[in-house]
C-alpha positions as CSV (number, residue, x, y, z in Angstrom):
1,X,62.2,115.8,95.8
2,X,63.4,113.8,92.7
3,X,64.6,117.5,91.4
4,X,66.4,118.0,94.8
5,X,68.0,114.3,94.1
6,X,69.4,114.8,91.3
7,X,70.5,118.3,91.6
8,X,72.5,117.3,94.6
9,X,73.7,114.1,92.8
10,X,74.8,116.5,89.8
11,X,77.0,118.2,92.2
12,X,78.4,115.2,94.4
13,X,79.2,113.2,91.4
14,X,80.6,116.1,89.7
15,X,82.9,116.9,92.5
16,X,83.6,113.0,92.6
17,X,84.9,112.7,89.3
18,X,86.4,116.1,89.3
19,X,89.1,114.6,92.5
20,X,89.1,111.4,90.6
21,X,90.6,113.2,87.9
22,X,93.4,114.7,89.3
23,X,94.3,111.4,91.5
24,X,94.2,110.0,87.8
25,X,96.4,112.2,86.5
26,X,98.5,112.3,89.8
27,X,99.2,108.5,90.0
28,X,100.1,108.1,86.5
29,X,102.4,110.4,86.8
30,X,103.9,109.2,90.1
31,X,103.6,105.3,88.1
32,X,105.3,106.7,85.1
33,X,107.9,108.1,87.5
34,X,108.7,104.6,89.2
35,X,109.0,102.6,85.7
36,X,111.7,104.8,84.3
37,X,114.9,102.8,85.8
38,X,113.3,99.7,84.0
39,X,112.8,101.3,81.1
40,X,115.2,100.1,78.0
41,X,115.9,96.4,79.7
42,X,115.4,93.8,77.4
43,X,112.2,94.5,75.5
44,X,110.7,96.4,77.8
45,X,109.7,99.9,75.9
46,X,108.1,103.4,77.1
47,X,104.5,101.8,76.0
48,X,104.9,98.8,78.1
49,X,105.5,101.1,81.0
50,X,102.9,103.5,80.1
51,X,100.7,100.2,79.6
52,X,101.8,98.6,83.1
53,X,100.6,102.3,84.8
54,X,97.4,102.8,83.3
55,X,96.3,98.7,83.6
56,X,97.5,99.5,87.5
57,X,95.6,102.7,87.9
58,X,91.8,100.8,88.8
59,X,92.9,99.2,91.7
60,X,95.3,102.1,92.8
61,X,91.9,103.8,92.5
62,X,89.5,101.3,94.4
63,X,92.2,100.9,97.2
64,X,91.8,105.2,97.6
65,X,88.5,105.7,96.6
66,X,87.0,106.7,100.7
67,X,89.2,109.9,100.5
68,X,88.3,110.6,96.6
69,X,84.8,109.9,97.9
70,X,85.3,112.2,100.8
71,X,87.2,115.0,98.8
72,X,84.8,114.9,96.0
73,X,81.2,115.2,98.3
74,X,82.9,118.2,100.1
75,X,84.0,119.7,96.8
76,X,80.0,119.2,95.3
77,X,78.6,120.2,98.7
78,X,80.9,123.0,99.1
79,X,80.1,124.7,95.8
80,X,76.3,124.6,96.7
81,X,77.2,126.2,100.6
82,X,79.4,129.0,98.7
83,X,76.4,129.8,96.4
84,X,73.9,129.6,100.0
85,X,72.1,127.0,97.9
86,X,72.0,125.1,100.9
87,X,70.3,127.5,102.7
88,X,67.9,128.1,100.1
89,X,67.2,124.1,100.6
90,X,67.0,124.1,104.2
91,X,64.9,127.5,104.4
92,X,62.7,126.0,101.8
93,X,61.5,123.1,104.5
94,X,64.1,120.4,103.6
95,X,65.3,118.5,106.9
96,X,68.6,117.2,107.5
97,X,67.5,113.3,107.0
98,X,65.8,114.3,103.8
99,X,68.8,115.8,102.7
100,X,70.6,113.0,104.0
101,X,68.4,110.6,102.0
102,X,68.7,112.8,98.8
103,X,72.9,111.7,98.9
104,X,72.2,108.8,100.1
105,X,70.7,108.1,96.2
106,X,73.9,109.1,95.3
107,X,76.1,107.3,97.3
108,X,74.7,104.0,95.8
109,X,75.3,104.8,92.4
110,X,79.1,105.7,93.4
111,X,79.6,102.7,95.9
112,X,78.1,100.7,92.7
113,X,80.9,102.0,90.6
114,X,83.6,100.9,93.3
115,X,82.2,97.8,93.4
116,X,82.3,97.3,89.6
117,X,86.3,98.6,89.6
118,X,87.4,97.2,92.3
119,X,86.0,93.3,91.8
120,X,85.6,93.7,88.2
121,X,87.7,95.6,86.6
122,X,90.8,95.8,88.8
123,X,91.8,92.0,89.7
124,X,92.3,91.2,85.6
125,X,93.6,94.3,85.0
126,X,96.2,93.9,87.9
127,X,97.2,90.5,86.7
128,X,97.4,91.0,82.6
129,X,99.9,94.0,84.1
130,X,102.1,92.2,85.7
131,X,102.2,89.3,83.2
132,X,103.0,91.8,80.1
133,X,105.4,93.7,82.3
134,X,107.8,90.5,83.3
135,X,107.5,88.8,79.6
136,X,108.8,92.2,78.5
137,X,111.8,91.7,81.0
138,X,112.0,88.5,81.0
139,X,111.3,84.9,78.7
140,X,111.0,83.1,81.9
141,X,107.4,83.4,82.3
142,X,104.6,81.5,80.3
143,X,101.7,82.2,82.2
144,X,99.9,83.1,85.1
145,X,96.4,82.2,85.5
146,X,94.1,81.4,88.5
147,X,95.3,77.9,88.8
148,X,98.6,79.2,89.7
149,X,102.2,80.3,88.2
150,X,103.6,78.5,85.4
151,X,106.9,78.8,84.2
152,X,108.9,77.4,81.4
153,X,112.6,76.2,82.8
154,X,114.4,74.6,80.1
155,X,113.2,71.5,79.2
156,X,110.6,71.6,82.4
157,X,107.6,72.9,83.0
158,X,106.8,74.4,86.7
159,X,103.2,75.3,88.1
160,X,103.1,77.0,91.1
161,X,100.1,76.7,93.4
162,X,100.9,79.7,95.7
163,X,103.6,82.5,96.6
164,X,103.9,83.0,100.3
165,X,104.5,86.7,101.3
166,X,108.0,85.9,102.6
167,X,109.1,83.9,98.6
168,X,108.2,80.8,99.8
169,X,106.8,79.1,97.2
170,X,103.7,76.3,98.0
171,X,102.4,73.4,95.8
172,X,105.4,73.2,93.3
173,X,104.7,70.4,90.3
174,X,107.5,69.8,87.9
175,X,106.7,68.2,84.8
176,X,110.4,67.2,82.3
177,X,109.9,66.6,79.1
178,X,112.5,64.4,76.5
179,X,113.5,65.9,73.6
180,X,110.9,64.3,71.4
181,X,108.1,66.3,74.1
182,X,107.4,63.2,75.3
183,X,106.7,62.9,79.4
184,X,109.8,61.7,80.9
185,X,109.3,62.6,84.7
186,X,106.8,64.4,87.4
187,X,108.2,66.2,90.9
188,X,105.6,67.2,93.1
189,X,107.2,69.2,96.5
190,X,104.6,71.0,99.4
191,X,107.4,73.9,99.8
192,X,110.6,75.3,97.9
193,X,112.6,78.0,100.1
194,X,115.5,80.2,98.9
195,X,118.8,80.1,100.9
196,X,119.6,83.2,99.1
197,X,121.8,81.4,96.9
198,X,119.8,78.2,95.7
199,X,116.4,76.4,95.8
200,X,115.3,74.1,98.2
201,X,112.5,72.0,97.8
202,X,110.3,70.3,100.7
203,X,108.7,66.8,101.2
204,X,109.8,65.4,97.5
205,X,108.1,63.3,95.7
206,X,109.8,62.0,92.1
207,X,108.2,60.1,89.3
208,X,110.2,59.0,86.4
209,X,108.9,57.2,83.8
210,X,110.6,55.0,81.3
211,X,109.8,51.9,78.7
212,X,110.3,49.6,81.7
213,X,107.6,51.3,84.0
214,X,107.7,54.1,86.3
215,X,110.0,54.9,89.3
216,X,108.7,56.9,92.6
217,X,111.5,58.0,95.1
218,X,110.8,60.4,98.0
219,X,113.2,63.3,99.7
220,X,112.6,64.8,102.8
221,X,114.6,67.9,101.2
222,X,116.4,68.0,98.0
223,X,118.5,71.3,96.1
224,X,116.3,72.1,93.1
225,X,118.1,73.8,89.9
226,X,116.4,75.9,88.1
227,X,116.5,79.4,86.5
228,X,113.7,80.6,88.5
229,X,115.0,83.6,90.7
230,X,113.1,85.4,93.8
231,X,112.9,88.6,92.4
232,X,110.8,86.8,89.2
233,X,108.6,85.4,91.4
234,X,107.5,88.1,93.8
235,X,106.9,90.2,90.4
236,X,104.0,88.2,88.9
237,X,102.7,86.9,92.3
238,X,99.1,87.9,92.8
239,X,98.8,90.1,96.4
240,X,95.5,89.3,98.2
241,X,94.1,92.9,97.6
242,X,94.3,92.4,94.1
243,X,91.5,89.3,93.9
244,X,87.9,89.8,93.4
245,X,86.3,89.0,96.5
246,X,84.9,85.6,95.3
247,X,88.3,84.5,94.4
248,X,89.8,85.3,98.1
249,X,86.2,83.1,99.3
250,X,87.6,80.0,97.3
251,X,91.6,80.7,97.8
252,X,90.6,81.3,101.8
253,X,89.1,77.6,101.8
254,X,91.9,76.3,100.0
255,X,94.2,77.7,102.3
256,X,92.3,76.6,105.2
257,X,91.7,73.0,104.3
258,X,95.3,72.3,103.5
259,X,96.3,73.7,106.8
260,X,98.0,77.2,106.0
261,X,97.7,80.7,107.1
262,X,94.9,82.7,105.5
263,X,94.9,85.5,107.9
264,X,96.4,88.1,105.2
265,X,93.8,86.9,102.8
266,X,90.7,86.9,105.4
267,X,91.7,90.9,106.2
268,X,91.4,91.5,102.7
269,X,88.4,89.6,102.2
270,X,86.4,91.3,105.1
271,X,87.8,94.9,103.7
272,X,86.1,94.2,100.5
273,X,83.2,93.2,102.4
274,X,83.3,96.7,104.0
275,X,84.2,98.6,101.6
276,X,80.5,99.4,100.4
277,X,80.2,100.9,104.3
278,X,83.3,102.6,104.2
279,X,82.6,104.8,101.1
280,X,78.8,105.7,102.4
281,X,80.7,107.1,105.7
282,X,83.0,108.6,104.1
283,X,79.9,111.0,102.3
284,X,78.2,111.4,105.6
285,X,81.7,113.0,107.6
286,X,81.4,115.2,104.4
287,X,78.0,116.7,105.6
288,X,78.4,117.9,109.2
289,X,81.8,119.7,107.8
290,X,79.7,121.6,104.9
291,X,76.7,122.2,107.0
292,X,78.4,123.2,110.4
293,X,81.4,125.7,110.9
294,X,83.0,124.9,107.5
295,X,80.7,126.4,105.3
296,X,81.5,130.1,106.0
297,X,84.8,128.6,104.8
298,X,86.7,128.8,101.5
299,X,86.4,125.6,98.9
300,X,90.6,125.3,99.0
301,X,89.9,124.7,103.1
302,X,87.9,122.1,103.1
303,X,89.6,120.2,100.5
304,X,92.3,120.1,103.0
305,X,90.5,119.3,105.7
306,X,88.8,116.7,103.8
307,X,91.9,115.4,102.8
308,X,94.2,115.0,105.9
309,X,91.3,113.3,107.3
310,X,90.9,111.1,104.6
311,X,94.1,110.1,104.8
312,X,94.1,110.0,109.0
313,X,91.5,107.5,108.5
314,X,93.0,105.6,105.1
315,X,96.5,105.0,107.8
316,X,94.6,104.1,110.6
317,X,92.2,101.5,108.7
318,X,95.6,100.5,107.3
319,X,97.4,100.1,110.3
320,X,94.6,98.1,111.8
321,X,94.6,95.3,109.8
322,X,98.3,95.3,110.2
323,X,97.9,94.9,113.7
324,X,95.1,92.4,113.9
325,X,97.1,90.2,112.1
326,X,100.3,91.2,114.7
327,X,97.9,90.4,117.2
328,X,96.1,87.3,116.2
329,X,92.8,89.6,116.3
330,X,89.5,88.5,114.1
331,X,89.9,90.0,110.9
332,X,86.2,91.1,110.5
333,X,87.4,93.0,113.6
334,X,90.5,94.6,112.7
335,X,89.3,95.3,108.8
336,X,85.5,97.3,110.4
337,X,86.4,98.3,113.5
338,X,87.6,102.1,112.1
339,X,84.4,101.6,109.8
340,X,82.1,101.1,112.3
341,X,84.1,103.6,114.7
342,X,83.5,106.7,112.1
343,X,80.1,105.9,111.0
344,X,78.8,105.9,115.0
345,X,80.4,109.2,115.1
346,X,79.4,110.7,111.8
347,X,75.8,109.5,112.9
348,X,76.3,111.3,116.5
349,X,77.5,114.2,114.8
350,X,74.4,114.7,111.9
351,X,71.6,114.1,114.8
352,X,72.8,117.4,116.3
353,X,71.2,119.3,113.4
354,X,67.5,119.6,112.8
């Protein structure tokens, strides 16, 4: 059996990274593409675009890596049915379950690699991206690390605790600075809107400091001036997709213990959490198609099929979470549901061969 493993592994993995490949190639391309308007503003060159694609390209990956999964088994499968090696297999004794067992080998190594990309290399790689992209348009930004957005505004400095979806910014701390960089006053706010033509901040609270002692006023809501604009923000805000699962855990209890709403970030938590299950059903669909009907079929056939319905179930995973969030639905609900959904049926579907 250990030959059978890892001749079948050969091909599944070969087919994997053979897909992977072209979606590589594909998306850089299409990435490329997008960054050419931008391209000549400020200091922002051909190699920070190239640059901002390729550091992009893991978690474009990761998000899309069910249907590469899917693609790529029927592609390795598919090559072994055209040959009737899979005949030979079964005809030699080989069940369906020990087949089934012999990709399942497989499908650990490959759901190890999506791990590894998408909570290792992706979330870093995302953020750096972003960072570079907007210094090279832009002086405005200093840094952008876990404990928030920081940006230089003059003579201030701002940090940033959280970007809402809809620009709202959370957790604003202002810290001014004298011209001999000595601490001159602190404004801490819980929320800053945008009116579309200025900033407003929420629940003020002002610290100046002086030789005589300090000074504390509060505003229930005060206009704040400052070069900051929208558009800068949303750029080098950090979506919930694009942090490692252990960074949503903590952000998700932050959110929750200050009273704010963490549904967006729980979906993506518990799709993370799924994602291991998603990618192992995504391999067994491939087997009923190469072992039923299909595999009379040509190779060019079944990458179609495999990939309209990879993407069928990449929109309606998609569009669940969407709607569980719409709906006020449990987002270990709305982000398994399709999961668990396929997996019942893939499972129906492979006990109807011996």
């Amino acid at each position: 059996m250990r030959i059978l493993d890892r001749y079948i592994g050969k091909s599944v993995i070969s087919g994997v990274f053979s897909v992977l490949f072209v979606f590589l190639i594909l998306n850089a391309l299409v990435g490329f593409a997008g960054q050419s308007h931008v391209i000549g503003q400020a200091d922002y060159t051909m190699w920070h675009a190239l640059s901002y694609v390729l550091l992009r390209m893991p978690q474009q990956i990761y998000e899309l890596f069910p249907m590469i999964v899917l693609l790529g088994t029927m592609l390795g499968l598919g090559g072994l049915a055209n040959s009737s090696e899979l005949i030979v297999i079964r005809a030699a004794g080989v069940s369906m379950w020990q087949f089934i067992i012999s990709i399942s080998k497989t499908a650990f190594l490959i759901i190890v690699l999506a791990i590894f990309i998408g909570e290792v290399i992706a979330p870093p790689a995302v953020q750096y991206a972003k960072l570079q992209r907007v210094k090279a348009l832009s002086r405005q930004i200093t840094l952008n690390t876990d404990y928030g957005l920081w940006v230089r505004d003059g003579d201030s400095y701002v940090n940033v605790r959280r970007v809402e979806t809809d620009g709202t910014l959370t957790g604003i701390t202002l810290y001014t600075f004298d011209g001999h960089n000595e601490l001159k006053g602190l404004t801490k706010a819980a929320k800053a809107n945008y009116d579309g033509e200025n900033w407003f901040l929420s629940k003020v609270t002002q610290t100046s400091f002086s030789k005589h002692g300090l000074t504390v006023t509060k505003n229930k809501r005060q206009k704040w001036l400052t070069l900051l604009s929208p558009n800068l923000v949303s750029v080098v805000s950090v979506s919930p997709e694009n942090l490692a699962i252990w960074k949503l855990s903590s952000y998700i209890d932050y959110l929750e213990e200050n009273g704010l709403d963490s549904s967006t970030y729980r979906l993506s938590f518990w799709t993370k959490v799924f994602m291991p299950i998603t990618i192992g059903t995504m391999i067994l669909i491939a087997i009923p198609f190469i072992m039923g009907s299909l595999r009379h079929t040509g190779v060019g056939q079944r990458i179609l099929i495999g990939f309209l319905g990879g993407l069928a179930f990449y929109m309606v995973n998609r569009l669940s979470g969407q709607m569980g969030i719409v709906y006020g639905l449990p987002p270990i609900l709305s982000a398994g549901l399709p999961t668990v959904l396929v997996l019942i049926w893939s499972v129906y579907i492979l006990r109807r061969f011996k």
